[in-house]
VMD Tcl script that draws the C-alpha trace (Angstrom):
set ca {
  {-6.11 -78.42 -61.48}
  {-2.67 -80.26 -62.09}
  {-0.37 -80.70 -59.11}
  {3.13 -79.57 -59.75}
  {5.68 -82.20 -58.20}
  {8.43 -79.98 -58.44}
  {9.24 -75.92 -58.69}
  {9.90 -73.71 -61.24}
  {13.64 -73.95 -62.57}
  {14.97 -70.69 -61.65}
  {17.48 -69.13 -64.20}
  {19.94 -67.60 -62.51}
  {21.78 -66.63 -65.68}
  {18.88 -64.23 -66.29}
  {20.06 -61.69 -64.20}
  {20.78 -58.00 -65.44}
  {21.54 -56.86 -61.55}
  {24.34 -59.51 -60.56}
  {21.83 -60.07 -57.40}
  {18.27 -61.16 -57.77}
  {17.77 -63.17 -61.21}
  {14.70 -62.04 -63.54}
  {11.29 -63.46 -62.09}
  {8.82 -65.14 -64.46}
  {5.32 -64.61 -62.83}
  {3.77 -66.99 -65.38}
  {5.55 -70.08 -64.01}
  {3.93 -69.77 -60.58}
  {0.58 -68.29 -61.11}
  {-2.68 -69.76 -60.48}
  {-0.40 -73.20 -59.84}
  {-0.73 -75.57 -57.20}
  {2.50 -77.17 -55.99}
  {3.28 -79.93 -53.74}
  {5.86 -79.41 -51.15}
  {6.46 -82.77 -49.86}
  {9.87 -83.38 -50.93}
  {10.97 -80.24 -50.39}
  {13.41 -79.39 -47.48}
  {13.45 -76.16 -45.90}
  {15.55 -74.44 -42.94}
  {13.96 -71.54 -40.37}
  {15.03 -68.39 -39.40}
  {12.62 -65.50 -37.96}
  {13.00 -61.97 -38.31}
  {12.00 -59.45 -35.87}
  {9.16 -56.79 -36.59}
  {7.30 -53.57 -35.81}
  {3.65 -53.17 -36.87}
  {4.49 -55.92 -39.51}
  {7.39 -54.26 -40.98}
  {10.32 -56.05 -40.55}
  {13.28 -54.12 -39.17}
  {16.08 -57.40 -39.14}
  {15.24 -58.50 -42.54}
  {19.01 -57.62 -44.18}
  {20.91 -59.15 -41.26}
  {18.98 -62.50 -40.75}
  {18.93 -63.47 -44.97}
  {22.96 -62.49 -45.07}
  {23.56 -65.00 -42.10}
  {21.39 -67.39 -43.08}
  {22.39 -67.24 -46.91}
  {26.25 -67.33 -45.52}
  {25.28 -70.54 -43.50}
  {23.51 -72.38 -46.47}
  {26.50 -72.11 -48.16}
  {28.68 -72.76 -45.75}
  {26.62 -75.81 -45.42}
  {27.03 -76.57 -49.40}
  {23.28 -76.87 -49.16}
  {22.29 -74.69 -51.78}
  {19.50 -75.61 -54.43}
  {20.82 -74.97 -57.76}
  {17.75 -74.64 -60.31}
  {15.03 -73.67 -57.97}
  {15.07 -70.82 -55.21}
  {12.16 -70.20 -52.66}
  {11.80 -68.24 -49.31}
  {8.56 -67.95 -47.80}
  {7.36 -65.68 -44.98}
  {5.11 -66.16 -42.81}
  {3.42 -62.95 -39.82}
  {3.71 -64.70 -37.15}
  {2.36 -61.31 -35.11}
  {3.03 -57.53 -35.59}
  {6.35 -58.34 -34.34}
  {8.03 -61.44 -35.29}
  {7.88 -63.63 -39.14}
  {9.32 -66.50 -39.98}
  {11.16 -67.75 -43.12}
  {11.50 -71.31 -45.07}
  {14.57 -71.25 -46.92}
  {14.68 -73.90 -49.51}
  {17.71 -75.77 -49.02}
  {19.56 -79.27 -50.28}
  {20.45 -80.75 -47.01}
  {20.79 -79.74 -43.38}
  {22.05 -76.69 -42.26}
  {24.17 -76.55 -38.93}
  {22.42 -74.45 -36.37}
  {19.28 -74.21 -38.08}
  {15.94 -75.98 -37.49}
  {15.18 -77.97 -40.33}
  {11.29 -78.81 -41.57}
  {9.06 -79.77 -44.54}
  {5.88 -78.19 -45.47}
  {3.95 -81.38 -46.46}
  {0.89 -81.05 -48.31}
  {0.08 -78.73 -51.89}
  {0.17 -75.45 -52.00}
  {-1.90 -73.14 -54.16}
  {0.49 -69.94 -55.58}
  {-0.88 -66.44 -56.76}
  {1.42 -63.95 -58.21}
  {0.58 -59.95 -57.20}
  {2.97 -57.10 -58.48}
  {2.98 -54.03 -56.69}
  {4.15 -52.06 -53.23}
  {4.58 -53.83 -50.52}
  {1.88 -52.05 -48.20}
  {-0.77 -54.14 -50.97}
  {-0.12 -57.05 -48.97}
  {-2.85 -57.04 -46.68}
  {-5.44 -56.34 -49.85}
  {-3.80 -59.06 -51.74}
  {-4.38 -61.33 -49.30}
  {-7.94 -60.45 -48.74}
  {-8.55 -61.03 -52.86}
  {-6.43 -64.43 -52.55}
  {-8.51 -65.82 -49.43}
  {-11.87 -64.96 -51.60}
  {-10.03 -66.39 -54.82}
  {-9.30 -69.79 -53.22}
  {-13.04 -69.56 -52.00}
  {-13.89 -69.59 -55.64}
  {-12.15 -72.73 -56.59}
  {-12.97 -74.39 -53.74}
  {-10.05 -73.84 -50.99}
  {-10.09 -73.10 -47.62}
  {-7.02 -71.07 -46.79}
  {-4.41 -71.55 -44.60}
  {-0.83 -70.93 -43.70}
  {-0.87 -68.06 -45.79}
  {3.16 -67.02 -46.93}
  {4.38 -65.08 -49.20}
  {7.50 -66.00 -51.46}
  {9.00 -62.12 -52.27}
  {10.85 -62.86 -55.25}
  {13.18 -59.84 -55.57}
  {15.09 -57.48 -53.20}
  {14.09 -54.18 -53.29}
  {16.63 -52.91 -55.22}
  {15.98 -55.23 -58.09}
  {12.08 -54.81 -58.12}
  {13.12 -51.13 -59.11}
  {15.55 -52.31 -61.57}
  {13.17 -54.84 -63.19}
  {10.22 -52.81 -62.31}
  {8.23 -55.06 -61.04}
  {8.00 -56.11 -57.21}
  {6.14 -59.60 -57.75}
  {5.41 -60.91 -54.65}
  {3.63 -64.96 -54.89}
  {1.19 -65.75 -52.29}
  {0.97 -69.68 -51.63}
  {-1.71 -71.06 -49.11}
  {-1.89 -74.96 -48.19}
  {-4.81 -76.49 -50.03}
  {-6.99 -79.46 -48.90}
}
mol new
graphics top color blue
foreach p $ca { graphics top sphere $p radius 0.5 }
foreach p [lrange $ca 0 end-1] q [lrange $ca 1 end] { graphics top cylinder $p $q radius 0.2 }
display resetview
């Protein structure tokens, strides 16, 4: 399977909500990527039973510092999450340079991406069918995230709530 070097350019022109821009599933699915050069920031998010309850408040500070850092990307766009426990996630904001404040990290290696569209409480299925997926081509899974490509309000717009589940591939 060809290793993509480099993200999906992100239009962010196609957007009917003046928030998330359109998602186009077919760009990331069944694609392995490489992440090497790709610079990312962490924040974490505190949870309950895996439902995050700080979600809103940690993106609109850490969005607000990326830009206050002039370290946006500007043709690609990618946040992945990652249960840490019932209680706490993490999240790799791509970014363009250094953010003050915030740890910054890569996430060497490729990573294999499957695209799933549906409600949220899925998640734990999906994963299940994606672990026994990359078993089928050959993967062993791990550091599962997931990259949720819309906010909620613009899943119902668009009606569809894609959610792309990338594992690190050896």
């Amino acid at each position: 399977m060809e290793i993509n070097n480099s993200l999906p350019i992100i239009d962010y022109s196609d957007n009917e909500t003046g928030c998330c821009p359109k998602f186009h599933p077919e760009n990331w699915d069944e694609k392995i990527f490489n992440f090497d050069e790709l610079k990312f920031i962490k924040a974490s998010t505190k949870s309950f039973m895996h439902m995050p309850i700080t979600m809103g408040s940690v993106m609109t500070k850490t969005f607000g510092a990326i830009q206050g850092a002039k370290a946006e990307t500007t043709e690609q766009y990618l946040i992945l999450s990652k249960d840490i426990s019932s209680w706490k996630s993490d999240h790799y904001f791509l970014v363009a340079s250094d953010v003050p404040g915030y740890e910054s990290l890569s996430l060497k290696g490729n990573y294999y991406a499957k695209v799933y569209d549906g409600a949220f409480k899925e998640l734990p299925k999906w994963m299940n069918e994606f672990e026994e997926l990359l078993k089928s081509r050959g993967y062993s899974s791990h550091d599962m995230m997931a990259f949720y490509t819309t906010c909620p309000k613009c899943a119902i717009h668009y009606g569809h709530n894609y959610i792309v589940l990338f594992s690190k591939v050896s």
